[in-house]
N, C-alpha and C positions, 0 to 999 in steps of 0.2 A: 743331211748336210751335203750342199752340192761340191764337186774336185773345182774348185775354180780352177787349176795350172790344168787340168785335161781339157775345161772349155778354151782357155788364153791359145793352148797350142793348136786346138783345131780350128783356129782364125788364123786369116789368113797371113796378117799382120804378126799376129803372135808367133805363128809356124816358121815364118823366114826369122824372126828374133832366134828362137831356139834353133833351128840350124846352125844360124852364124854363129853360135855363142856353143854349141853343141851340148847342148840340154834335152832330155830324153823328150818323146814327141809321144806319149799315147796317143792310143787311136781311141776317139768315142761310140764305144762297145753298140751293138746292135742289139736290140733287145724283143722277144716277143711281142707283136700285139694281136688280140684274139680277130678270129678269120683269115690269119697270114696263112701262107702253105709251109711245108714242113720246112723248103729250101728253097732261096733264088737262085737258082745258076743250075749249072753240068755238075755231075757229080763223075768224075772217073773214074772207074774199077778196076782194079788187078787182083792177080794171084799169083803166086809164089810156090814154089816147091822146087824138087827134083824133078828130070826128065823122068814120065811118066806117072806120076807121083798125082794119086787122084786129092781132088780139092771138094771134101763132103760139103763145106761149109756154101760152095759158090751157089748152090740153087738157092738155097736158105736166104742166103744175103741177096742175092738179084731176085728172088721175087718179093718180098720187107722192101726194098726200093721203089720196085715196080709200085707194090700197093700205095705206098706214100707218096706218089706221083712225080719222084723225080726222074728229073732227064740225064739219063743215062750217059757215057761216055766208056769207050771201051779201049785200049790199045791194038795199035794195027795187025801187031804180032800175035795176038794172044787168041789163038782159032778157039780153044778151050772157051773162054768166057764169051767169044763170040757165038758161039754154038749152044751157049747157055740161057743166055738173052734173046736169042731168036726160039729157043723151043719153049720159053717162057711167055710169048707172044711181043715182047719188046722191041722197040729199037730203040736203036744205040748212035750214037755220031762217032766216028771212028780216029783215034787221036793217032797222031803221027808227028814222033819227037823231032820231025827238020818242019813241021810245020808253023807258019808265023808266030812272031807270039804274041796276035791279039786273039791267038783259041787260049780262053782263058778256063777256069773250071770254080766255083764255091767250094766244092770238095773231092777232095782223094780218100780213098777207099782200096785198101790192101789186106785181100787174105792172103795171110803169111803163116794158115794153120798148117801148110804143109811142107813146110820146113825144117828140116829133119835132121841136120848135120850144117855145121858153122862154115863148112864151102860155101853153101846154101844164103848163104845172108847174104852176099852181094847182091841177092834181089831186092834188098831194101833199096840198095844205089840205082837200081838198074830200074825200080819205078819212079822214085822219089826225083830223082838227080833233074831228068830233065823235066818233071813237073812243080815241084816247090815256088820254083818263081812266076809260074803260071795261076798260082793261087790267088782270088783274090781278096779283097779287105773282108777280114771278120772272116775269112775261110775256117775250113773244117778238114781235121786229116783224124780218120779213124783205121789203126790197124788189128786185124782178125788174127787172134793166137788160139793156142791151146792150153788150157791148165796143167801144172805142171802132172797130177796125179795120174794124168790120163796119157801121157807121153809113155812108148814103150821101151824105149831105149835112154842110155845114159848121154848120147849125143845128140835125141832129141829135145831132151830136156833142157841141156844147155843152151841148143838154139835157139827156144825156145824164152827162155829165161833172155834172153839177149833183147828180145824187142821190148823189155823194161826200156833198158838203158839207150837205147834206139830211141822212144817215143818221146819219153823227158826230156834227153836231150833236144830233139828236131823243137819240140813245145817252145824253149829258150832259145833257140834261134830264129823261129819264124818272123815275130812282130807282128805290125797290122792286124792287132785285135783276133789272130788265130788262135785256133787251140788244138789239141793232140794228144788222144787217148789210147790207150790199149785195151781192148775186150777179150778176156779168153774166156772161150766159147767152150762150154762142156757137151758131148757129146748128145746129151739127152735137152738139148736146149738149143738145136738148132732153128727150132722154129717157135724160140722166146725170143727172138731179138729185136723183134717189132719196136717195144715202145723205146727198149734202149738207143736203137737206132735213129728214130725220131725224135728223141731228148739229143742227142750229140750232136745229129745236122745241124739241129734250130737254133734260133736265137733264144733260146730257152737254156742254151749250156753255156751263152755269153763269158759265165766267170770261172767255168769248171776247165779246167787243162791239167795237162801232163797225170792223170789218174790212170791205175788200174783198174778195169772192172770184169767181176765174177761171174760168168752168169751158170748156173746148174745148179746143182746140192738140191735133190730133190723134186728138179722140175721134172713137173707131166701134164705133156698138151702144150698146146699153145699160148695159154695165157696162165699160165703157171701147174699150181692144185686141179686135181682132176674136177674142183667144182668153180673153177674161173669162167671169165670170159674170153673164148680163144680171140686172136688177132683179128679175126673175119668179121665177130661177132659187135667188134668195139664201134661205138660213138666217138669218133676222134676226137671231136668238138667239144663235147658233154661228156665223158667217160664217167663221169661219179654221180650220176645221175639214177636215182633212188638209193643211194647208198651216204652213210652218216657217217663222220668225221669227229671225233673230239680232240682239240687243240687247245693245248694250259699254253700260261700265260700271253694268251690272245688280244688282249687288250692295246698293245702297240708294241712298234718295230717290227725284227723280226716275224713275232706271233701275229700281229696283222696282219702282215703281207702273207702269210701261210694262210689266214684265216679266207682272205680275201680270193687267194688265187685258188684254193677248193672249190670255193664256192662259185667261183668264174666257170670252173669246171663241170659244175652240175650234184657238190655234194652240197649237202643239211649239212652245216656246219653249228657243232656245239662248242662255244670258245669258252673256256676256263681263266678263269683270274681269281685271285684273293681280292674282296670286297672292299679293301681300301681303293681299288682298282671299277669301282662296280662303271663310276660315268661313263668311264672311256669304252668299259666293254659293255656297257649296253649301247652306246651309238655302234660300235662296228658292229655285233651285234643287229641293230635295226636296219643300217646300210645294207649288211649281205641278208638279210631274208632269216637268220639261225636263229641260235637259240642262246643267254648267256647264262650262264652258271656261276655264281659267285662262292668258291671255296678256297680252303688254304689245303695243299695238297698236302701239305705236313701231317696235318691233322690228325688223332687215332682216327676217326671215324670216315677220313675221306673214302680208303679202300671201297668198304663196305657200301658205301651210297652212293659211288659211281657203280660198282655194279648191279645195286639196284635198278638206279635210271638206269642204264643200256640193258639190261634184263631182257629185252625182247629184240636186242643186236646190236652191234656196233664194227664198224667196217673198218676203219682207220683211227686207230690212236696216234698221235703227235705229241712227245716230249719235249717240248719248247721249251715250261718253266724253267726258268736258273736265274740266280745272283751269282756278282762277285764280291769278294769279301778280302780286298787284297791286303796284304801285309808281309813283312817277311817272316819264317817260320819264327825266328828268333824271341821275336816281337809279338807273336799270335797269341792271344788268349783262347784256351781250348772251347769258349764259347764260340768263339769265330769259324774256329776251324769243323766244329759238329753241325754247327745251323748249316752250313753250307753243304757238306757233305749230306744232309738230310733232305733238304730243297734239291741240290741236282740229281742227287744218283738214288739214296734210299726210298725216296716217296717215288718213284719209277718204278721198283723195283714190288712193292707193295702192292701198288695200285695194278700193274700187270699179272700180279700174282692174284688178287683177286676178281680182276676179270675174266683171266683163262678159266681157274676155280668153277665161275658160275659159268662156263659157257660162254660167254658174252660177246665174245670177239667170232667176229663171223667166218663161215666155214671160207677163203680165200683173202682172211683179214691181212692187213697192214700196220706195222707199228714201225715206227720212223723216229729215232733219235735226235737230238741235236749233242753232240759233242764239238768240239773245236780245237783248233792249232794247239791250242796250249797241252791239250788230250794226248799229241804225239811230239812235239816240240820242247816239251815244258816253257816256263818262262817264270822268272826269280822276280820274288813276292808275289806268286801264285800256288803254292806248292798244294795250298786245299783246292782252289778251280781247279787246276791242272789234273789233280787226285780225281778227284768227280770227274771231269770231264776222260780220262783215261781208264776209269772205270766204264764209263757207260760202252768206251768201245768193246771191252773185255765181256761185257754181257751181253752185246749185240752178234758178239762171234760165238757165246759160248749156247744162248739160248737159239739162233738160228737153226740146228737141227732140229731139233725140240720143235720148232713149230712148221717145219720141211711137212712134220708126221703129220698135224695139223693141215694140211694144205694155207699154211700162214707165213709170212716172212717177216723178219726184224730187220731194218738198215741202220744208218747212223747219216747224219752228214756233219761235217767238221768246216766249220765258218774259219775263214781266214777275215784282213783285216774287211770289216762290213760299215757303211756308212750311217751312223742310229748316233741316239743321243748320247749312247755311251761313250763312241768314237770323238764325238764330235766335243767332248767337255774334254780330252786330252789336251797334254803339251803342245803346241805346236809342231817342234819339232818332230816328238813321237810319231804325232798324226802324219807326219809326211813322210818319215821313215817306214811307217807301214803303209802306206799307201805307194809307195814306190821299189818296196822290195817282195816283188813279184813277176812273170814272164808280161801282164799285162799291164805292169807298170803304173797301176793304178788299184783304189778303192774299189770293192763290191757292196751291191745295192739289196737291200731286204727281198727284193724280187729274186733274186738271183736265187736264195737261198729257199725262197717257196716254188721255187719252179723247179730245184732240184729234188724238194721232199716230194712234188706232186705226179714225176717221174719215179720215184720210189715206192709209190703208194698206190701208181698206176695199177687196176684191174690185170693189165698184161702184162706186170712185172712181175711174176709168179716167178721167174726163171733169177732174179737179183733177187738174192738172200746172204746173210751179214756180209753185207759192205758196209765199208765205210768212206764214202764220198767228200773229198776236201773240197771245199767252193774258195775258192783263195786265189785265184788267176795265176795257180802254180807259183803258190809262196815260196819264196828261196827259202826259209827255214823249213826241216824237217818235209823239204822235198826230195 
């Protein structure tokens, strides 16, 4: 279902109404289309620390840019990152805070790994301040930290810990369809940052803001498991190309556009649905070239005969399947409350237990959740979704070591308000309440949420292991 009040204000007509009346003005989100580059515009870079204070992270990050062909931007002052970028073979266009302000930038880009002491954080002002307004629509500002584990001291940690609340908030003040993340970067994962970096430029992270993201716990190499594909080696275009995909509840919304955007990407996609489901997932199904599977993942027998079929591998699991089942506890018939908890989280939990068993999941496999708002927000007459969905992130953090040894990762992503038929049969009012209580002041699109699993499931996201990514355009609840 389309935002009618997002199209109304980006007319022209509509745009001077909501001015005069001072009614909130989204901006109409930029979104992927295949053959685009990673980014249109300047990207400008900085770094942070103490006087003398080496910046590991800066070769790592200027060449991940280099490769993905952006045009670089540097500060006047910062000989360091200048000297980084010329022995990388780069140029740079060199930014200078009293210059006009039609030098504009797509993105700002801040390592601030070496930040060591809360004196120290006035570099956030001293990059930010005079480029923020030089950003432009649909811009990108990603800042470079460290994990807390890996900080050596009690005052780097806290500086460290600061650019949370640094990043969320700048996310809430931007507008114009930007967005603003935090990456701490583990030290064994300076040269995993490839695909994450190229999911954040893009119009590929249109609905994702104000996030933390993890990258280490296990990485080795460059494109994760010592038996990935390092960054050099990737098809940017095609990355999943010879490699299979299985995706439940495939048959529409959400699991379609996952279904669809694998397969855009170059994987065999096998889409799962319960057989009352069969028409719909045999046309998507026929559309992307896969394969469909008609099962109820409930089932005793599903475990066992999905890892038969994939018996000879399977590269990407996708936990799509779920219902809701809402009511309030009061009111719940404990029929209610077991069906659901056995659709979202226990048949996940089986079915992954019997593919690892047989082998099945392939030596740099991906397994990618769906969890959502409700998973860390709760929300009343949800308290079995909520349960499931809260669960699954509990098992995405807890089995993530577990498959580090594997050369495998688990994610999660947590759907904020999404545009599907479920949305769309709401209250009015509700639907606009969610739809406006977010930094992006509007609804996210099934796209959104398969372009974040296909970043998750990425070959080169060896180094992102249990995350859990909200697609919510930085929902004011449980932000």
């Amino acid at each position: 279902m389309s935002d009618r009040y997002v199209t109304l204000v980006n007319t022209r007509p509509g745009g001077m109404l909501a001015r005069r009346v001072g009614l909130p003005r989204p901006v109409a989100l930029e979104r992927y289309r295949p053959g685009e580059p990673v980014i249109r515009g300047r990207v400008l870079v900085g770094g942070a620390g103490g006087e003398g204070v080496a910046r590991p992270l800066l070769d790592a990050l200027v060449g991940a840019l280099g490769e993905a062909g952006c045009e670089l931007a540097t500060s006047v002052d910062d000989e360091r990152l200048r000297a980084v970028v010329a022995q990388a073979g780069l140029d740079a266009t060199v930014f200078n805070g009293e210059a006009p302000g039609e030098q504009r930038f797509k993105a700002l880009v801040l390592d601030a790994s070496g930040i060591a002491d809360s004196s120290e954080l006035v570099a956030l002002h001293a990059f930010f301040h005079p480029t923020v307004r030089r950003l432009e629509r649909c811009g990108r500002v990603i800042v470079l930290g460290r994990p807390a584990g890996e900080c050596t001291s009690v005052r780097q940690q806290t500086a460290q810990r600061a650019l949370e609340g640094f990043t969320r908030s700048l996310g809430k003040e931007l507008g114009g369809g930007s967005t603003v993340q935090l990456v701490l970067v583990g030290a064994d994962a300076h040269d995993g940052m490839a695909s994450t970096l190229r999911f954040l430029l893009s119009p590929r992270s249109a609905y994702v803001s104000g996030q933390v993201i993890r990258l280490g716990g296990g990485h080795a190499g460059a494109g994760g498991a010592p038996e990935d594909a390092g960054a050099g080696q990737i098809d940017w275009e095609r990355p999943y190309g010879g490699r299979t995909a299985l995706v439940t509840g495939a048959s529409r919304g959400i699991g379609e556009a996952i279904a669809t955007t694998l397969a855009r990407e170059g994987a065999h996609v096998v889409g799962l649905d319960v057989p009352a489901l069969s028409g719909e997932l045999q046309s998507v199904s026929a559309r992307l070239g896969g394969e469909a599977l008609e099962l109820d993942i409930t089932a005793p027998e599903a475990p066992a005969l999905l890892a038969e079929r994939f018996a000879d591998g399977l590269d990407v699991v996708v936990h799509n399947a779920g219902v809701t089942r809402d009511r309030t506890l009061a009111k719940m018939p404990r029929e209610r409350w077991s069906e659901l908890i056995d659709i979202n989280l226990s048949s996940q939990e089986r079915i992954d237990d019997a593919l690892l068993a047989a082998g099945a999941l392939e030596a740099g496999g991906r397994i990618v959740c769906v969890s959502s708002m409700s998973g860390i927000a709760g929300n009343a007459g949800q308290t079995n979704y909520a349960t499931s969905k809260a669960g699954v992130i509990g098992r995405v953090q807890a089995l993530a070591p577990v498959l580090a040894e594997r050369g495998a990762t688990i994610n999660a992503v947590a759907p904020g308000f999404i545009e599907t038929r479920m949305t769309s049969a709401m209250p009015l009012a509700i639907r606009e309440a969610g739809r406006r209580m977010s930094s992006l002041g509007q609804g996210g699109e099934p796209v959104d949420v398969a372009e974040t699993i296909a970043w998750l499931a990425h070959p080169a996201s060896g180094a992102v292991n249990g995350n859990v990514v909200r697609v919510c355009g930085q929902n004011l609840l449980g932000a």
